[in-house]
C-alpha positions as CSV (number, residue, x, y, z in Angstrom):
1,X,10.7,86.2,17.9
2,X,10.3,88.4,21.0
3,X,7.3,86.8,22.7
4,X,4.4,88.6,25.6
5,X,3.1,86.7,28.3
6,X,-0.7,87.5,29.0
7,X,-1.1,86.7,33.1
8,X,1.2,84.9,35.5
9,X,-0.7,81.5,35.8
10,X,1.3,78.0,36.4
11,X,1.1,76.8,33.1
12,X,2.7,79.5,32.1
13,X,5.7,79.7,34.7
14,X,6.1,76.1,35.1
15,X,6.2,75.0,30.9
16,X,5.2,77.9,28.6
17,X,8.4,80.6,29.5
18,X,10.8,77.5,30.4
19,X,10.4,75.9,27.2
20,X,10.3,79.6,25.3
21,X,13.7,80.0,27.3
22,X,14.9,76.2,25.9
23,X,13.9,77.5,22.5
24,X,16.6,78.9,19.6
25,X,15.2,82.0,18.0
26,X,12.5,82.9,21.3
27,X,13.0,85.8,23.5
28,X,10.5,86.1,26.6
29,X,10.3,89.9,26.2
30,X,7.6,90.8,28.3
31,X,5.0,89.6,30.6
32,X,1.5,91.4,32.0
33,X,0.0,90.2,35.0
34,X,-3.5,92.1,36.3
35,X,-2.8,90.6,39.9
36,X,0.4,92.4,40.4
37,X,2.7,89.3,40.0
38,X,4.2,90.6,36.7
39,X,8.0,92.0,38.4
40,X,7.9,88.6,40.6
41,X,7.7,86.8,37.5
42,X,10.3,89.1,35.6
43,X,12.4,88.8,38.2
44,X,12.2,84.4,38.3
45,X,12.7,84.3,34.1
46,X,14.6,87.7,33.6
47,X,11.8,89.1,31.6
48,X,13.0,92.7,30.3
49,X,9.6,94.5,30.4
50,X,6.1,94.0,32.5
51,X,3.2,95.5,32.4
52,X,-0.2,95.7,35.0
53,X,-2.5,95.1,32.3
54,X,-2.8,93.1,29.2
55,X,-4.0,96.1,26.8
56,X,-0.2,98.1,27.5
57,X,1.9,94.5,26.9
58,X,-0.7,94.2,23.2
59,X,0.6,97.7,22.6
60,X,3.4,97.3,22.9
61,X,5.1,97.0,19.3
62,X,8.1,95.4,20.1
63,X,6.0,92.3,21.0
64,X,4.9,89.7,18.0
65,X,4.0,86.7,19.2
66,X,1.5,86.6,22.7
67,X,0.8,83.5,24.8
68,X,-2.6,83.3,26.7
69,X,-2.7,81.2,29.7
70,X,-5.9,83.3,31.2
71,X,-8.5,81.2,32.8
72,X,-10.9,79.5,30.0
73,X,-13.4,81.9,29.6
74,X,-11.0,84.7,28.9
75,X,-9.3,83.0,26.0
76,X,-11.4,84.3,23.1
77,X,-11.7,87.8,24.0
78,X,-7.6,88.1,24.5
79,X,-7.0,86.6,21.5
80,X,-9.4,88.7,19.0
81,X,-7.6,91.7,21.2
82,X,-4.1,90.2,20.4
83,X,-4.8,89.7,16.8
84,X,-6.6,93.6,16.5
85,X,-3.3,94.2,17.8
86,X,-1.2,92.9,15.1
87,X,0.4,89.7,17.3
88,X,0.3,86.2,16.9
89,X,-1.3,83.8,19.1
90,X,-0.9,81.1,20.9
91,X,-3.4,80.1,23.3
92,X,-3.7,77.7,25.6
93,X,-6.2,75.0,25.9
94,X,-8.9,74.7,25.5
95,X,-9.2,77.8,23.3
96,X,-12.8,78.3,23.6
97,X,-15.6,76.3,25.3
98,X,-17.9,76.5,21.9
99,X,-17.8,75.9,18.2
100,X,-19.0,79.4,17.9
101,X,-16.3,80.9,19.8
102,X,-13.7,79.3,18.1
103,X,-14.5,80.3,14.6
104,X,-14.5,84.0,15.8
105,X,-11.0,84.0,17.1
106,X,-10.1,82.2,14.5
107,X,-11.9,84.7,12.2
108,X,-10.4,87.7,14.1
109,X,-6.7,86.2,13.5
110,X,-7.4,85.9,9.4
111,X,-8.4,89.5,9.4
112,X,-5.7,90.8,11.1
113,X,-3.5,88.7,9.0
114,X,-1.6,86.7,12.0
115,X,-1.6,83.3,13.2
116,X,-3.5,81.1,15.4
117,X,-2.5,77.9,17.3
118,X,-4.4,76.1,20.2
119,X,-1.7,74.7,22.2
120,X,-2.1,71.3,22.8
121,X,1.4,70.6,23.2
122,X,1.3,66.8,23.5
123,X,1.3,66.2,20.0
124,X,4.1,67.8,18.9
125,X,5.9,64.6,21.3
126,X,7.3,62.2,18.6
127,X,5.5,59.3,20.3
128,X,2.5,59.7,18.7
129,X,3.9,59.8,15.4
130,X,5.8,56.4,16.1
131,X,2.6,55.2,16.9
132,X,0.9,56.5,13.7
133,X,3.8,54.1,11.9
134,X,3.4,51.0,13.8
135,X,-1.1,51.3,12.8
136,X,-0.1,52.5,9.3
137,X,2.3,49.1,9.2
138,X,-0.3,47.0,10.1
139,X,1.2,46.5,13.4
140,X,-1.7,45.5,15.4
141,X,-4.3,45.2,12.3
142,X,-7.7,46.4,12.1
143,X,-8.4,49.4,14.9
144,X,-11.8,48.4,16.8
145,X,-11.3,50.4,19.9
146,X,-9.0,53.6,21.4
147,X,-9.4,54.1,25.2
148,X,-7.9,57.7,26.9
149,X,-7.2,58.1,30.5
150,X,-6.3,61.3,31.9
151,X,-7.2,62.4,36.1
152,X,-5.2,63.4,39.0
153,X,-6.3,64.3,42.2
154,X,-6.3,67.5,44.0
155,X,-7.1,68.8,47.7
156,X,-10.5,70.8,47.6
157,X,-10.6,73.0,50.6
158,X,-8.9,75.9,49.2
159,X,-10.2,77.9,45.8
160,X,-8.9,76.1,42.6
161,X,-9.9,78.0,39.5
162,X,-10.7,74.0,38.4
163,X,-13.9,73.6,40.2
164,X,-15.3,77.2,38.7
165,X,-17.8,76.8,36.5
166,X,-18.1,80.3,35.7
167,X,-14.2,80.5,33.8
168,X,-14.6,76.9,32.4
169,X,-13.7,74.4,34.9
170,X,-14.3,70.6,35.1
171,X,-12.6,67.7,34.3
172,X,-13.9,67.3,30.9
173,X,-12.1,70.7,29.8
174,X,-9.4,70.2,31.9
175,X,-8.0,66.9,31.0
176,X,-10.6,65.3,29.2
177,X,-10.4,67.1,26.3
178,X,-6.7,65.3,25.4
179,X,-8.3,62.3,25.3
180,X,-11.0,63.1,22.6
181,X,-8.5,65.4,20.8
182,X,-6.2,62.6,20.6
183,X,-8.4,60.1,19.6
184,X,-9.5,62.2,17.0
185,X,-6.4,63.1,15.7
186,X,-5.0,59.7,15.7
187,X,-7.3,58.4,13.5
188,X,-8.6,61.0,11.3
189,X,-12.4,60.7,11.6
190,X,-15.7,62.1,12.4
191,X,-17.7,61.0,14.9
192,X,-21.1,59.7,14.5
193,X,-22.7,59.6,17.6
194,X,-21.9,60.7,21.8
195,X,-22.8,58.9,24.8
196,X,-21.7,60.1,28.2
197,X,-22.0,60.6,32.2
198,X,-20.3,62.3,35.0
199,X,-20.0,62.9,38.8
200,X,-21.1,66.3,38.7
201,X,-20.1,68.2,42.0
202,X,-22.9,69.4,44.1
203,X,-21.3,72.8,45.1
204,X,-19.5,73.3,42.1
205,X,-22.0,72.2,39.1
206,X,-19.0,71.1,37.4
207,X,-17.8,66.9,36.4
208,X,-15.0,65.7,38.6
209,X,-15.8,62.3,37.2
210,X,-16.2,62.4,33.3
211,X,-16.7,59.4,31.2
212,X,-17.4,59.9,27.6
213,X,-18.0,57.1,24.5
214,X,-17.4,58.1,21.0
215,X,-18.7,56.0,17.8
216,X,-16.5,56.8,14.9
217,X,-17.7,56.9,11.1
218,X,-15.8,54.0,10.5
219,X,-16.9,51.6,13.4
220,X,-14.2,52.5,15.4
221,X,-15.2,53.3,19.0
222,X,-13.8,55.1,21.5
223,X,-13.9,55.8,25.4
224,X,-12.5,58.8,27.0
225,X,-12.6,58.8,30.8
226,X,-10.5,61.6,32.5
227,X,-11.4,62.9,36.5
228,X,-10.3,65.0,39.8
229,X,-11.0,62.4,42.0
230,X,-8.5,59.6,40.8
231,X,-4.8,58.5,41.0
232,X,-2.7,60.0,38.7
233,X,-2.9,58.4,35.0
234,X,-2.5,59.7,31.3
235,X,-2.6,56.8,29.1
236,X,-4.4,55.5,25.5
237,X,-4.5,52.2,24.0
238,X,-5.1,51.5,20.4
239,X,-6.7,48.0,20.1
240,X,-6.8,46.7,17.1
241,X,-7.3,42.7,15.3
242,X,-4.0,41.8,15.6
243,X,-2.5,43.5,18.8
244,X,-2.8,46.6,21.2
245,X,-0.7,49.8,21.2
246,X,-0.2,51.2,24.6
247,X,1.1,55.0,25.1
248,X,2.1,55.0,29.0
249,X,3.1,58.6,29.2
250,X,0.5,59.9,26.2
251,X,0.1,63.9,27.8
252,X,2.6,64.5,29.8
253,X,6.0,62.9,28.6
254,X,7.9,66.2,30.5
255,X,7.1,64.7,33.8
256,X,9.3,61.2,33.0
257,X,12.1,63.0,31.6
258,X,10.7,63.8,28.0
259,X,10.8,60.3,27.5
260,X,7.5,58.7,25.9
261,X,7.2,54.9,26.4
262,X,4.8,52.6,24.4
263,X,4.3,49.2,24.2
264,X,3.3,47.3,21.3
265,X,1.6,43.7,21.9
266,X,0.6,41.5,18.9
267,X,1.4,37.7,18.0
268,X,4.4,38.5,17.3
269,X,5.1,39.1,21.5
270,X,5.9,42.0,23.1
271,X,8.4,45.3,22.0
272,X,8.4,48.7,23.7
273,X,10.1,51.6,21.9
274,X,11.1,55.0,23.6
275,X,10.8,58.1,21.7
276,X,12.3,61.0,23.6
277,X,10.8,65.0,22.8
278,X,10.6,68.2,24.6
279,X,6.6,68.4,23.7
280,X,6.5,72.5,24.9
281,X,9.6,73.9,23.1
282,X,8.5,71.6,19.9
283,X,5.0,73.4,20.0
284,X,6.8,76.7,20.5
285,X,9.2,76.1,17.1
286,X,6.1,74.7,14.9
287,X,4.4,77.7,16.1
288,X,7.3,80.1,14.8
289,X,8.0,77.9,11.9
290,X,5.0,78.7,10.6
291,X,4.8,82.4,11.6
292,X,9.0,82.8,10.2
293,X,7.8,80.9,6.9
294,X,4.5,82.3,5.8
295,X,2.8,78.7,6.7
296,X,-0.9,78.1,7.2
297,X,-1.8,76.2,10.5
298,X,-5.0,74.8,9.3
299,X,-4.8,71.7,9.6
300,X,-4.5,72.4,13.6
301,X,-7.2,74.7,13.1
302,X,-9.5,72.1,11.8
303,X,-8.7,69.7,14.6
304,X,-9.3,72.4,17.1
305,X,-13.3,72.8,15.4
306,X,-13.6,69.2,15.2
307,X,-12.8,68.8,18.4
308,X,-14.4,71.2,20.5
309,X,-17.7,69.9,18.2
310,X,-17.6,66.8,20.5
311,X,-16.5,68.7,23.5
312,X,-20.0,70.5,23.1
313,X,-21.6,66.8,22.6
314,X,-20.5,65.3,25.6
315,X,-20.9,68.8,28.0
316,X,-24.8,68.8,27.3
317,X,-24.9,65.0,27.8
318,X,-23.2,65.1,31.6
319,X,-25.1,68.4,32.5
320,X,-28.5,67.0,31.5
């Protein structure tokens, strides 16, 4: 599948085109940057074909499959572009900052007849379907309460597209989001009710401090905290009657080697399992298994609306 590459940005160079390049059956064949940086990354990836603007690389017809890295805001009007263009999509997270949003792209990508995929790598990792198996086996017995941390730190005196809340930025899109996708994914429920706060930056109007609380339908609560102003940390616990289930390197298992670590703790004692998985090159292969085979991605599609439901939820809570 010869894949376009809509701007330059980090995610992009750092995961996106390394894990295309890791990935049997994907070819980085061009990239379009509107900032001029589309030869200097063609020359670090050996990408055959650039462009200066998005519109040329989308008409291109060589091109089927486009990943969208722009800044947050930009996401839904690239990717109803892409799919009027005939190319699949796979955009990066969040896709879109409302409920209505989503369901256009996702609207625009039906009509067109191509395929849609919100890329939230971290849960193509294998860990989180080990731990799926250890709750499903009664492992740590009767879930009561899930808790997601996800924050790093950066330096604030130079522009960091982060902190703008004009394209998106904050911690609760940024990071936070994994955490209530997660949860939400792991256990397969709506959500009843939202209760949040924030440290909301003065300059900025955005959260560099976010701390949300979900209740579930079935009792089941769970606490989200993600932030810019902490140590580095992207964990979740499952607690449950009979034991806790502890996923150290839950987001970002490519910084420890691809190697996810939990920790199960029940009455039993104490067992930790590793489950090793390049999380970026997995997305990318689901992504073109499903294009290749005619497969719908709905069920990702429905965690993406479900999601981004609460996302809305907890944004009006810390803003207010």
């Amino acid at each position: 599948m010869k894949w376009g590459i809509l701007s330059a940005a980090n995610i992009a160079r750092k995961a996106i085109i390394p894990a295309l390049l890791r990935t049997e059956g994907a070819e980085v064949y061009a990239a379009a940057s509107q900032s001029g940086k589309e030869r200097e990354l063609a020359e670090q990836f050996e990408i055959p074909v650039t462009y200066n603007n998005y519109e040329e690389l989308l008409n291109d017809p060589e091109v089927e499959a486009v990943y969208i890295p722009l800044p947050n805001h930009l996401h839904k009007h690239w990717t109803i572009k892409a799919a009027e263009a005939g190319k699949h999509v796979l955009c990066e997270k969040p896709a879109a900052l409302t409920r209505s949003d989503i369901l256009d792209m996702i609207e625009a990508c039906d009509r067109h007849g191509v395929h849609f995929l919100e890329a939230f790598m971290y849960q193509f990792h294998p860990q989180h379907q080990k731990v799926k198996s250890l709750i499903k086996n009664g492992a740590i017995g009767e879930i009561s309460l899930v808790r997601s941390s996800f924050s790093f730190y950066f330096d604030r005196e130079s522009y960091n597209i982060r902190l703008d809340a004009d394209k998106g930025g904050g911690a609760l899109w940024d990071v936070g989001c994994y955490g209530v996708y997660s949860a939400l994914h792991l256990l397969n429920k709506e959500v009843k009710s939202v209760k949040a706060a924030a440290k909301i930056d003065p300059m900025a109007k955005v959260d560099t401090t976010s701390s949300a609380t979900l209740l579930l339908e079935n009792g089941v609560v769970v606490q989200v905290d993600c932030s810019f102003d902490s140590a580095s940390r992207n964990t979740y616990e499952v607690i449950g009657s009979k034991g806790v289930i502890t996923v150290h390197n839950s987001y970002r298992p490519d910084k420890k080697d691809h190697q996810g670590k939990i920790t199960l703790e029940n009455n039993e004692g104490r067992q930790e399992f590793v489950e090793s998985g390049d999380q970026y090159s997995l997305q990318v292969q689901a992504f073109m298994n499903a294009v290749n085979n005619g497969e719908s991605l709905e069920t990702y599609r429905k965690e993406t609306i479900r999601y981004i439901d609460v996302m809305e939820s907890i944004q009006r809570e810390i803003l207010t």
